[in-house]
C-alpha atoms as one frame of an Amber mdcrd trajectory, in Angstrom:
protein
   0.000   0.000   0.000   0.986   3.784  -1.089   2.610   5.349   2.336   0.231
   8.444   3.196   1.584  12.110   3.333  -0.085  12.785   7.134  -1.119  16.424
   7.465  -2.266  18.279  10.685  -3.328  21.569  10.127  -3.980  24.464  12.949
  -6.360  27.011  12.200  -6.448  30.305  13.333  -9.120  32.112  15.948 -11.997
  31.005  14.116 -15.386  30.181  15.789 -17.083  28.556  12.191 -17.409  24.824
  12.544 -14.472  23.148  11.012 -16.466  21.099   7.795 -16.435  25.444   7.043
 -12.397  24.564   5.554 -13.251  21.243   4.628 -15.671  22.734   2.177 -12.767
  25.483   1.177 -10.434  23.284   0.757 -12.606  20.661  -1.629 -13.958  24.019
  -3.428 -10.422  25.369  -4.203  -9.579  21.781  -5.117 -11.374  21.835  -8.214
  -9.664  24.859  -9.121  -6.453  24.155  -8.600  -7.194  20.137 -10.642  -8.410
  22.372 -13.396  -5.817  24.862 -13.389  -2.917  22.384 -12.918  -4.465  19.323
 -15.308  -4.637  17.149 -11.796  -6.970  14.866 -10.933  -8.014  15.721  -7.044
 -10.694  13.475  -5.163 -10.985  14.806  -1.717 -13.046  12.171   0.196 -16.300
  13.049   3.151 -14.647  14.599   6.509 -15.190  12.589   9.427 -15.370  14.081
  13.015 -13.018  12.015  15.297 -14.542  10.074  18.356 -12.833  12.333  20.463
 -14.032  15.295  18.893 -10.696  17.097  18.416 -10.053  16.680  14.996 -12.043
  16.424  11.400 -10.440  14.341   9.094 -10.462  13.626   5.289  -8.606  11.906
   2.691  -7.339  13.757  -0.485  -5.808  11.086  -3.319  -4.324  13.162  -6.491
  -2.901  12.085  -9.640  -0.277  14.606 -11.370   2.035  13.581 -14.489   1.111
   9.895 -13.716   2.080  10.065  -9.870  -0.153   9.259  -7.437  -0.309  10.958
  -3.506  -2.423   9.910  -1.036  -2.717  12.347   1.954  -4.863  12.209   5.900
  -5.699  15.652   6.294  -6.615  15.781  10.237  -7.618  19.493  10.923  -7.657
  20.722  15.013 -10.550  21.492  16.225 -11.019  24.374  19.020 -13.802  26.475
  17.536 -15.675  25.324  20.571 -12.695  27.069  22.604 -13.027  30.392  20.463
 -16.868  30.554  20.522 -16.576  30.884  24.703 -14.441  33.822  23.937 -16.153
  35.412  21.087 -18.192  37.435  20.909 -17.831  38.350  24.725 -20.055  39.832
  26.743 -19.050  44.086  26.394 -18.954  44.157  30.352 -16.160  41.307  30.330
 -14.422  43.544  27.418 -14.924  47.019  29.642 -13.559  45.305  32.535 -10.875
  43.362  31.393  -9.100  46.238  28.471  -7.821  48.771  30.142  -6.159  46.430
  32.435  -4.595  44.424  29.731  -3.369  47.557  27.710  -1.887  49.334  30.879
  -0.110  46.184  31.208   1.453  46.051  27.797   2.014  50.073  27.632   3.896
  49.505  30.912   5.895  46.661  29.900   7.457  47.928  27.066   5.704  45.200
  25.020   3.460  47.743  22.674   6.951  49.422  21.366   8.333  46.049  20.948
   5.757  44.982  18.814   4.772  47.534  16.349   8.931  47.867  15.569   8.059
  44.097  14.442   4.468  44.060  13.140   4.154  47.602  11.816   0.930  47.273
   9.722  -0.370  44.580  12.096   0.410  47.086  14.720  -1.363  49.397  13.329
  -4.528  47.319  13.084  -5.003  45.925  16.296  -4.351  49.159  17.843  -6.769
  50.678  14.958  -9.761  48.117  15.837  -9.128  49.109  19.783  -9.042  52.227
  19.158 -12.842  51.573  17.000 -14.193  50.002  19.840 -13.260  52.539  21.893
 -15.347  55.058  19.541 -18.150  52.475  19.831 -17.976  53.316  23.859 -18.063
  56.713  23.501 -20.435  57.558  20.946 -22.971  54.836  22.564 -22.445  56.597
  25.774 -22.979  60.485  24.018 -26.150  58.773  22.042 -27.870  57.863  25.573
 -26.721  60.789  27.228 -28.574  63.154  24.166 -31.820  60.134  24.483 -32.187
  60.878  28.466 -31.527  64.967  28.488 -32.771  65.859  24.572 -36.154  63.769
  24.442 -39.380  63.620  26.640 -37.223  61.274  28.754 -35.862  64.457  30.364
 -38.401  65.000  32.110 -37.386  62.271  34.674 -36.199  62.541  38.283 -32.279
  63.570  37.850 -31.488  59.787  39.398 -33.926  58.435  37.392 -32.075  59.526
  34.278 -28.566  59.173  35.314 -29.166  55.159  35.770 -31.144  54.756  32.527
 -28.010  56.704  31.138 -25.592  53.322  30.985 -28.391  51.063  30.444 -29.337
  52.634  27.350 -25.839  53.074  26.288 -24.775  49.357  27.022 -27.735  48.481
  24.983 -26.661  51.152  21.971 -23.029  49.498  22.237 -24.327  45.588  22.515
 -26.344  46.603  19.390 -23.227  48.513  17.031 -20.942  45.432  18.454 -23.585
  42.976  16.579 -23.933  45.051  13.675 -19.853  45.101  13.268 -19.088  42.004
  13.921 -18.552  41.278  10.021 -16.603  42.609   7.187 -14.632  45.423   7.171
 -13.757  46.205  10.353 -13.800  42.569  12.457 -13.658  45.007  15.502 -14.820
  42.838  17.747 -13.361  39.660  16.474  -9.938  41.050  16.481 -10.287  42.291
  19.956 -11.504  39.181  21.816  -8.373  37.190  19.613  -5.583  40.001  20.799
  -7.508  39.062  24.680  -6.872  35.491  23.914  -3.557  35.834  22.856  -2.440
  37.525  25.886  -4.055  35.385  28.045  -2.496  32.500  26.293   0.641  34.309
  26.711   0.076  34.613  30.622  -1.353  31.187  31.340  -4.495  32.324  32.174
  -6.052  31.002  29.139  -5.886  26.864  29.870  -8.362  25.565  27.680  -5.894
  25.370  24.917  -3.110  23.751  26.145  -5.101  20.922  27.136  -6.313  20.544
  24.065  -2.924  20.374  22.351  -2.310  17.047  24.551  -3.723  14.582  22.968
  -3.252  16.512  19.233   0.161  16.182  20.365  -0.008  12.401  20.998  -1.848
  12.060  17.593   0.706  13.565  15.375   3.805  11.557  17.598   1.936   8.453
  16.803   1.883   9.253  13.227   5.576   8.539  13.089   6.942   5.170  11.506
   3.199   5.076   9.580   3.120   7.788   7.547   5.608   9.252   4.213   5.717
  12.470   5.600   4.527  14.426   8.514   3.885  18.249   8.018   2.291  20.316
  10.895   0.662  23.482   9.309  -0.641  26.580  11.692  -2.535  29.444  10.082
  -2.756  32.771  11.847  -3.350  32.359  15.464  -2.197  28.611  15.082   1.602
  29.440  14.099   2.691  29.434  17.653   0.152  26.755  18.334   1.387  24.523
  15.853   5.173  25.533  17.396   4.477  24.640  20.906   2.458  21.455  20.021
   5.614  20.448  18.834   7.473  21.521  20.934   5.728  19.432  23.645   6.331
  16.167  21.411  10.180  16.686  21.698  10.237  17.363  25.405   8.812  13.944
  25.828  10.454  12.146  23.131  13.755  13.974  22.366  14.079  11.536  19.176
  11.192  12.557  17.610  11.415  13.164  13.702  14.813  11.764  13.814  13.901
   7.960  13.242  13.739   7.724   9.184   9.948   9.805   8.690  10.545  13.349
   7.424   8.739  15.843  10.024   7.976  19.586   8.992   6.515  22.610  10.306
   5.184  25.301   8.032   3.439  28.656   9.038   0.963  30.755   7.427  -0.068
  34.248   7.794   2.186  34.083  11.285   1.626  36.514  13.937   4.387  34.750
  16.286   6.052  37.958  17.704   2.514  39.144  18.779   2.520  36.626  21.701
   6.056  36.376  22.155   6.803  39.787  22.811   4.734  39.600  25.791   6.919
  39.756  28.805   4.529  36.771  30.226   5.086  34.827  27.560   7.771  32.750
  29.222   6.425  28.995  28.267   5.738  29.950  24.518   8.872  31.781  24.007
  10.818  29.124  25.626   9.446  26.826  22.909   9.945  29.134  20.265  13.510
  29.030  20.883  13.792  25.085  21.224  12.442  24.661  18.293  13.575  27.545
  16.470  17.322  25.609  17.222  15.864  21.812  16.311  16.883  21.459  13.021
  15.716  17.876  13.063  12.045  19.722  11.978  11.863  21.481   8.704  10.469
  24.665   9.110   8.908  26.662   6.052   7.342  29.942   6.897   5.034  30.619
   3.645   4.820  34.691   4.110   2.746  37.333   1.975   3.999  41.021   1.906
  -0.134  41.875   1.140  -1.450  40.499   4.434  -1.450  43.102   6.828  -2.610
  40.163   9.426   0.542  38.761   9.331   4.079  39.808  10.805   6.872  38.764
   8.181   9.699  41.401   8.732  12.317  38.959  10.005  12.546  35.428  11.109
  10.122  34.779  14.483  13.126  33.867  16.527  15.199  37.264  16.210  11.816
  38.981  16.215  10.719  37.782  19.700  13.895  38.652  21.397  15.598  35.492
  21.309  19.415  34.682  20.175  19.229  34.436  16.190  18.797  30.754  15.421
  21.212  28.830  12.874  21.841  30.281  10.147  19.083  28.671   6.922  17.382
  27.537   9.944  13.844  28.752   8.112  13.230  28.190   5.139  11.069  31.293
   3.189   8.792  31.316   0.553   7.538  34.888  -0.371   4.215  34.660  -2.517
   2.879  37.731  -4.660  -0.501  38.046  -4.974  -0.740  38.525  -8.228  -0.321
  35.106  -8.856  -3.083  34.174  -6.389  -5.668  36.196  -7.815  -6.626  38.431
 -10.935  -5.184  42.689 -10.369  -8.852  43.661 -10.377 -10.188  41.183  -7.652
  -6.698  42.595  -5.596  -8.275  46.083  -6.103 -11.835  45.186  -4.726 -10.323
  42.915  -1.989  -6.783  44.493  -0.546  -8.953  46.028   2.440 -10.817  43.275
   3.230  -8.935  42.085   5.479  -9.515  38.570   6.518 -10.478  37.642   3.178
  -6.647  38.521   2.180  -5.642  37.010   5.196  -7.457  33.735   3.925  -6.096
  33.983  -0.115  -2.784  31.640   0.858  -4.835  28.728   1.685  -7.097  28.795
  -1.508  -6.191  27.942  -5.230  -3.664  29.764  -7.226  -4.129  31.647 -10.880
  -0.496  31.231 -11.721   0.474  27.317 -12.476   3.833  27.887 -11.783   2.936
  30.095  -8.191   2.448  28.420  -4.726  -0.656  26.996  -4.664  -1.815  25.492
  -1.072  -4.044  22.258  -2.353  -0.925  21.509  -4.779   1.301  22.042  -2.078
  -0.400  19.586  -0.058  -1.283  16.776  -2.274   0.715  17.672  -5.270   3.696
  14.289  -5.668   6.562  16.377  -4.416   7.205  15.938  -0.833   7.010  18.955
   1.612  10.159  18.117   3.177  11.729  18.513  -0.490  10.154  21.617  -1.089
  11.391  23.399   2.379  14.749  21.842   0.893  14.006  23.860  -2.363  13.096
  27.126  -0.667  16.186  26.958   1.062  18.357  27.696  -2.529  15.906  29.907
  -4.233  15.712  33.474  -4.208  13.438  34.205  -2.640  11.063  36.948  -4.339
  10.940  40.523  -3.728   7.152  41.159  -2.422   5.066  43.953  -4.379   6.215
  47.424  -2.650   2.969  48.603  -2.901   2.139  46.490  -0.494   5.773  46.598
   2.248
């Protein structure tokens, strides 16, 4: 029997229901068979008895090879959905605490030297919901002293004043929650981050156990073993990792290829956090374990992504070896057509989405090729390692 190419993708804060990237990922696989003259069959997902993981099976054929791959995809959108959308009082309450911290520590100069453009948009979507505050609070204070409701006992009116305005606020939080601005989406993931950071946030960690155990069994079984975290999920996908070699020191060193590869990373966003001491510990461990590939897949375009340097040097930590990463740069141009990159450049999570769907250009990276194509991911984080790598649109740096 064909040895299967075992992949375990990570994906970011999302609180859809994970058949949501199944169906992407079997939608951008007809693309990418029509673009590429492969033949793609990507079988029903199956939840996992455990109910930690869907799982599907994608067989290819391409220039007469065959690839069979187990895509196995994490699930904790049960894990996001009891953090968004919060409750406004929990974000009132817990904010200005959290932001005095990282103003105080240092940490918010850090990071936008690092993240510029990301910077600039979680600040930007803080400093939005902020706006939301105020102008719900001016709104019921005009309601109670500019309408028939003035006539009401002076501490009559002053309590209906924050009622009505938490109910103005719960109401513009609703109405935002979508495209553009993801105001409140972004806020509740930069609250999980940092509580991630700080330990506070548990939930996760336990859930990375057994995924853990899953992908350390997969060695000796599979052809390949490639560990993929999206967004959120790139310092996931590191410390999951991480926690294999701590117990099993030997791990991706007995004869099956092991590789980690990160999309649309925002690693230095958690790391930079002075209470980041667990995650930043296994950053560096494994940003020195050369026994794991590591391919860091980064777009100039997606302002939800930090790609000035490699993670390592960007948190703080001593540089790692030297062609310790391995980079591929993607324009995206070849992703898409220059007039759907005009209508979507400010939509921002639907650029932040564009590196895991089909690609225009046959001879650009292309994530469903990537993944079931016949060359190996190990080989191609081999590849990237000689090429030069491409100069990203400056329109876009």
């Amino acid at each position: 029997m064909q040895p299967v190419r075992q992949v375990f993708y990570l994906p970011g804060f999302d609180p859809r229901e994970p058949e949501t990237y199944w169906g992407l990922f079997r939608r951008e696989s007809r693309l990418t068979a029509e673009r590429r003259g492969m033949a793609i069959t990507v079988g029903e997902p199956v939840r996992s008895a455990d109910g930690i993981s869907l799982d599907w099976d994608v067989e290819s054929v391409a220039d007469g090879a065959a690839t069979q791959v187990r895509y196995s995809l994490l699930r904790w959108d049960d894990i996001v959905r009891a953090r968004f959308p919060r409750s406004n009082l929990r974000r009132l309450t817990s904010l200005p605490g959290l932001w005095w911290r990282l103003w105080r520590s240092g940490y918010l100069r850090k990071f936008k030297r690092e993240a510029r453009r990301f910077y600039r948009v979680i600040v930007s979507v803080h400093q939005f919901y902020l706006v939301f505050v105020l102008a719900s609070l001016a709104l019921a204070v005009a309601a109670v002293t500019l309408t028939p409701l003035a006539q009401l006992p002076l501490l009559a009116g002053a309590t209906l004043v924050p009622v009505l305005a938490y109910a103005i606020l719960a109401l513009v939080t609703h109405l935002t929650r979508g495209k553009p601005l993801y105001v409140t989406h972004l806020v509740d993931d930069t609250a999980f981050t940092h509580d991630h950071a700080s330990g506070r946030e548990t939930a996760m960690r336990e859930r990375l156990k057994p995924w853990a155990e899953r992908i350390r069994a997969a060695e000796g079984r599979a052809s390949e073993i490639v560990v993929i975290g999206h967004s959120s999920s790139s310092f996931l996908a590191f410390e999951c990792l991480d926690r294999i070699l701590r117990a099993d020191p030997e791990f991706g060193r007995r004869g099956t290829p092991v590789t980690l590869v990160t999309i649309g990373s925002v690693i230095p966003w958690i790391t930079l956090d002075p209470r980041a001491v667990e995650t930043r510990a296994s950053l560096s461990r494994i940003g020195n374990e050369t026994a794991i590939g590591w391919l860091d897949i980064r777009a100039n375009w997606d302002w939800l992504s930090i790609h000035l340097r490699d993670p390592v040097s960007a948190s703080g930590l001593p540089a790692p070896p030297r062609d310790r990463f391995a980079l591929l740069r993607v324009e995206i141009e070849d992703l898409i057509e220059p007039e759907l990159v005009a209508r979507r450049r400010w939509n921002l999570f639907r650029m932040h989405f564009q590196l895991l769907m089909s690609s225009r250009a046959r001879d650009a990276f292309d994530y469903v090729a990537f993944i079931a194509g016949p060359e190996q991911v190990h080989e191609v984080v081999e590849r990237c390692r000689t090429q030069r790598v491409v100069t990203a649109n400056p329109e876009f740096t």
